[in-house]
C-alpha distance (Angstrom), angle and dihedral (degrees) to the residues before:
residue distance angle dihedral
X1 . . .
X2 3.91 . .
X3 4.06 91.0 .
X4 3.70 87.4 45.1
X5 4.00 100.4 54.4
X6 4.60 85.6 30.7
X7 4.11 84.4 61.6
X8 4.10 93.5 38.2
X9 3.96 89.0 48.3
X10 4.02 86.8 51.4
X11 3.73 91.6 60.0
X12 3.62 95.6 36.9
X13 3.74 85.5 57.7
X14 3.38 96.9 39.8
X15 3.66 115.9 32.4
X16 4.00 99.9 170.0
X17 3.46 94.9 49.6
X18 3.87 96.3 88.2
X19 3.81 81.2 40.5
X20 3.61 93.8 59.4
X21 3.97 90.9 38.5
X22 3.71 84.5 63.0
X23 3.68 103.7 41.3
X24 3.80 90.7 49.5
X25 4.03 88.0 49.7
X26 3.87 91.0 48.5
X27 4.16 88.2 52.4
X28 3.69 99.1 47.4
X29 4.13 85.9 48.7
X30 3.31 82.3 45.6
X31 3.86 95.7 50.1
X32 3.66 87.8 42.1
X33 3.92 97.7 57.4
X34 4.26 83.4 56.7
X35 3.55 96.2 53.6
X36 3.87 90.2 48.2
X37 3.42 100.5 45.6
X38 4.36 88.8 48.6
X39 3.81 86.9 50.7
X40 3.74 88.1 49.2
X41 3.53 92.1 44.3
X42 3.70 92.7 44.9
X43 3.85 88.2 67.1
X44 4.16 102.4 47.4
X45 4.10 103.1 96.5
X46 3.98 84.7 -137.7
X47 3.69 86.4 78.6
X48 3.77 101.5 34.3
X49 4.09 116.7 137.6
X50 4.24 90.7 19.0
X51 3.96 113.9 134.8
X52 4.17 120.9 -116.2
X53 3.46 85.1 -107.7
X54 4.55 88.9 52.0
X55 3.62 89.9 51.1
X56 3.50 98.3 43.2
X57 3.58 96.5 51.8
X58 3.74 85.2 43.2
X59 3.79 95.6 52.5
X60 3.96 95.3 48.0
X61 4.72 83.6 63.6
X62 4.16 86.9 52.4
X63 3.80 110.8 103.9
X64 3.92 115.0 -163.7
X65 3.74 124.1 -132.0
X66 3.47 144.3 -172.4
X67 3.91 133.7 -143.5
X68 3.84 137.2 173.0
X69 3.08 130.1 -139.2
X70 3.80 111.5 -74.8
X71 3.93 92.4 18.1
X72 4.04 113.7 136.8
X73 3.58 107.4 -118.3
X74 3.63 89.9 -166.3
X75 3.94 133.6 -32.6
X76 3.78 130.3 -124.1
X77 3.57 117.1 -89.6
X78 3.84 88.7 27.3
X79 3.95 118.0 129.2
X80 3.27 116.7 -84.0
X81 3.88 106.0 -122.5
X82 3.73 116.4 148.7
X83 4.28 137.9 7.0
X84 3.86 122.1 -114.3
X85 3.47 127.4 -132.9
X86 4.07 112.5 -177.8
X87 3.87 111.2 -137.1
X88 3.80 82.6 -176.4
X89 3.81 145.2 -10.7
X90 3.42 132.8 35.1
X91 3.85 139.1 -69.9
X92 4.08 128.2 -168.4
X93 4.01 112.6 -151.1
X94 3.86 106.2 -153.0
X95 4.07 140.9 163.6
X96 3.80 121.0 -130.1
X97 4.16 111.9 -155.6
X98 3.49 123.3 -156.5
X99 3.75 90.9 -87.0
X100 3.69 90.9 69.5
X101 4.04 90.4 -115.4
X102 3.69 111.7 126.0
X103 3.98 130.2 -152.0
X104 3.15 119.1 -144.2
X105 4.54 116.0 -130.0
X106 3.36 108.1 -178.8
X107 4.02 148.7 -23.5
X108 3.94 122.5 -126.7
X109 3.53 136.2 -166.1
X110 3.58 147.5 171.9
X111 4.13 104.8 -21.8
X112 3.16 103.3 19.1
X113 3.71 130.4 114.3
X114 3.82 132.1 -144.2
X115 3.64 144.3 169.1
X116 3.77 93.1 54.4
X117 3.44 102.9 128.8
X118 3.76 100.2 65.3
X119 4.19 86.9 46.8
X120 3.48 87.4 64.4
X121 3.99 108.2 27.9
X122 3.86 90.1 46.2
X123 4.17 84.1 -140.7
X124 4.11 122.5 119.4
X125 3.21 125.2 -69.5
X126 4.02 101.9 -84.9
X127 3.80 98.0 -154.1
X128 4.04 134.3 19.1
X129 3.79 124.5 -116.2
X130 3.91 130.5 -145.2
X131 3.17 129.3 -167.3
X132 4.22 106.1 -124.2
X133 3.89 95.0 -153.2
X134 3.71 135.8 -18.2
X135 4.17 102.4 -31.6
X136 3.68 131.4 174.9
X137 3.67 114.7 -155.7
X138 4.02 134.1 -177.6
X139 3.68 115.0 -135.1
X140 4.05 126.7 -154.5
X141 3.67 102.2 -166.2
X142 3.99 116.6 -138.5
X143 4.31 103.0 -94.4
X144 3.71 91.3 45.1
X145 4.04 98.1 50.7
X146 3.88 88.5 43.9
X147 3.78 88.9 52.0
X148 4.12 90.5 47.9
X149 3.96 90.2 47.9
X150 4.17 85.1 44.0
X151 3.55 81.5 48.8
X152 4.10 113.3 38.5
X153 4.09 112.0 44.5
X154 4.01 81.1 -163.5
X155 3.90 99.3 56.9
X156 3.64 84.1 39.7
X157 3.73 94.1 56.8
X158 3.78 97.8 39.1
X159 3.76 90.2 53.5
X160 3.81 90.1 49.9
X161 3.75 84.1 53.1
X162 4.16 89.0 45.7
X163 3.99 90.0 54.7
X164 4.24 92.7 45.1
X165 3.77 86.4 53.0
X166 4.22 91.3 55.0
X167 3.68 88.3 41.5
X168 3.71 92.9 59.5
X169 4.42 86.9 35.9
X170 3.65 84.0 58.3
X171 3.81 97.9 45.6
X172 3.62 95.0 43.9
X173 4.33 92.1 58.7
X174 3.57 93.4 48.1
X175 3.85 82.7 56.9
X176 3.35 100.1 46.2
X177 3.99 91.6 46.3
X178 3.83 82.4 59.2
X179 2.40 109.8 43.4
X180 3.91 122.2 30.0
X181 3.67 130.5 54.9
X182 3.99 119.6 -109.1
X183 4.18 98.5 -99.5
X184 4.47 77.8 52.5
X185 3.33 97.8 48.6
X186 4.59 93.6 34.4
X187 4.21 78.0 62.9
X188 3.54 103.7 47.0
X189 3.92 86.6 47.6
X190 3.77 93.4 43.0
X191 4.12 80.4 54.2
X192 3.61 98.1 46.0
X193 3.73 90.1 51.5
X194 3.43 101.6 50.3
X195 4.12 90.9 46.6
X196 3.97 83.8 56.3
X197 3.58 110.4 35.3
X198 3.67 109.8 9.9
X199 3.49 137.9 112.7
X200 4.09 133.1 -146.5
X201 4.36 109.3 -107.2
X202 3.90 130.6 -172.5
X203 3.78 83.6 -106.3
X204 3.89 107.3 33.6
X205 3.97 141.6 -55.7
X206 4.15 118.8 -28.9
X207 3.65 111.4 -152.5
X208 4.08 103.1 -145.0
X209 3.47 90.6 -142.6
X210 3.59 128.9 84.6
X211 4.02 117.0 -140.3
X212 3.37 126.4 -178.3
X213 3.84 116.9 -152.0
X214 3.42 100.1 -100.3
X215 3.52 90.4 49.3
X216 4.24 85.6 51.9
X217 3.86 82.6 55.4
X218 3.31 106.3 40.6
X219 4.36 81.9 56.0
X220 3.89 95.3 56.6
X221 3.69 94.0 37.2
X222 4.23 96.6 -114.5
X223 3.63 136.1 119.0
X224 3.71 122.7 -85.2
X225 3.67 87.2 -121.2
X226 4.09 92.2 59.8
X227 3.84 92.6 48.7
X228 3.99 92.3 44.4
X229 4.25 83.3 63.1
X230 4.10 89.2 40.9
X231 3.63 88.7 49.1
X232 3.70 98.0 41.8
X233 3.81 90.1 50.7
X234 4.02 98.2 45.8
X235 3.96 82.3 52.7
X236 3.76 94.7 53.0
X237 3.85 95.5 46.3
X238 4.39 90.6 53.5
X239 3.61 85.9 -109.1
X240 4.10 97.4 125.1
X241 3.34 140.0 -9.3
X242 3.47 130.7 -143.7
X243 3.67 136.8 -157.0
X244 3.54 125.9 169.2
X245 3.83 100.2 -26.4
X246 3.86 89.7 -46.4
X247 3.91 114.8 116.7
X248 3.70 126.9 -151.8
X249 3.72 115.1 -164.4
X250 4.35 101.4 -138.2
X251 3.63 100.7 175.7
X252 3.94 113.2 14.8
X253 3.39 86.2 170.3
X254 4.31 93.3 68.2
X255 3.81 91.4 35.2
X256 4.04 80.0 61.5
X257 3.61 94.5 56.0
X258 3.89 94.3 37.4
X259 3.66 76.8 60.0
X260 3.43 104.0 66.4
C-alpha cells in the first residue's frame, strides 16, 4: 500500500512528469528512426559519394509506407508521381495486355529502387507493382527528387548511371527472348538472380527470393509448361535444387554453359 500511494503522490505532485517521460521517449524514437534510415541510406548505390549533410537533407523528403501482401503499389497507366526505394520486402514489376495475362519484368527487394522512370519522363506509369509480402517502402515524391538532383551533381550523376544500367537490363531480355531457347534463357535468369539476391550455402548459392514457376516464366517470357521441362531437367543433372519455391544454385558452373 505505501509504494502504491508513494508513486500516486509523485504524480499528484508532479503532473508533467509522465508528460515529459513520454515526450522525451517519443524524440529519442524519433531520433532513432533518422539515424536508421541515414545508415540505410548510406548503403543504397543511388546515394553513393553524397555528404552527411546530402543525405540528411535527402532523408528528411522520404515518406515511409506500408503494404501487405497483395496490396497494389501502383497500377499501369497510373501517373507517375514519386520513386520507390524498398527498406524491406519484396515487390514484382509486371505488364498486363489487353488479354488480361500479365508478364512478369522483374523482382525487387530490400535496396532497390523503382518507379523512376515516370519521375523523370513525366509519362504513366508503364508497368504495375505489388507488393509480394508485407513491404515497407520510402517514397520521394516527384518536386522534391527534381529539386535534390537540381541540387546534388552526385545524386544526379549516380541516377543517370541507375537509368543506363536498366537501359542495357532492358536491352539485354529482349535479346535473350530472341534469341535463346527457354533452358538458355532459365540459366542466365537463374544467374542473374543469384548475383542479385542470393546468398553463399554449404552446398551452393541460395537465392533469397522465393519464385514460383509461373513467376520463373512469366520472367523469361515462356509458358509454365516449357520451364516445368527446363526445371525438371536442371534438377536431374545436380544443377539446382528446389524446395518449396526456394532455389539453390548446385553447379553454377553448368547453369553457365546451359546458358550459352
Amino acid at each position: 500500500m505505501t509504494d502504491t500511494l508513494t508513486i500516486t503522490h509523485h504524480f499528484i505532485a508532479n503532473p508533467l512528469a509522465h508528460r515529459y517521460n513520454g515526450a522525451e521517449y517519443s524524440a529519442r524514437r524519433t531520433e532513432q528512426r533518422v539515424s536508421n534510415r541515414l545508415d540505410f541510406l548510406k548503403h543504397i548505390a543511388l546515394f553513393n559519394g553524397l555528404t552527411e549533410v546530402e543525405l540528411s537533407s535527402l532523408s528528411a523528403d522520404f515518406v515511409s509506407r506500408q503494404f501487405r501482401q497483395g496490396d497494389m503499389i501502383f497500377l499501369q497507366g497510373d501517373p507517375g508521381q514519386a520513386l520507390y526505394l524498398i527498406e524491406s520486402g519484396r515487390v514484382r514489376i509486371y505488364v498486363q495486355e489487353d488479354s488480361g495475362h500479365e508478364t512478369s519484368v522483374i523482382y525487387y527487394t530490400t535496396g532497390d529502387i523503382f518507379g523512376e522512370l515516370s519521375v523523370i519522363d513525366g509519362l504513366p506509369r508503364s508497368a504495375s507493382a505489388v507488393a509480394l509480402n508485407d513491404t515497407v517502402v520510402l517514397m520521394l515524391n516527384r518536386d522534391r527528387l527534381r529539386a535534390q538532383l537540381r541540387a546534388v551533381p552526385q545524386l544526379a550523376y549516380n541516377f543517370m548511371q541507375a537509368l543506363s544500367v536498366r537501359v542495357r537490363y532492358s536491352t539485354l531480355q529482349v535479346g535473350n527472348r530472341t534469341l535463346l531457347d527457354v533452358p538458355a534463357r532459365l540459366a542466365r535468369k537463374l544467374l542473374e538472380l543469384a548475383q542479385l539476391h542470393g546468398e553463399v550455402a554449404t552446398d551452393g548459392v541460395r537465392l533469397k527470393v522465393t519464385l514460383t514457376q509461373s513467376e520463373l516464366a512469366g520472367l523469361i517470357g515462356a509458358t509454365r509448361e516449357s520451364i516445368n521441362k527446363a526445371v525438371a531437367h536442371f534438377k536431374r543433372e545436380g544443377v539446382i535444387r528446389l524446395d518449396q519455391n526456394q532455389i539453390t544454385i548446385l553447379d553454377p558452373d553448368a547453369l553457365r554453359e546451359l546458358s550459352t
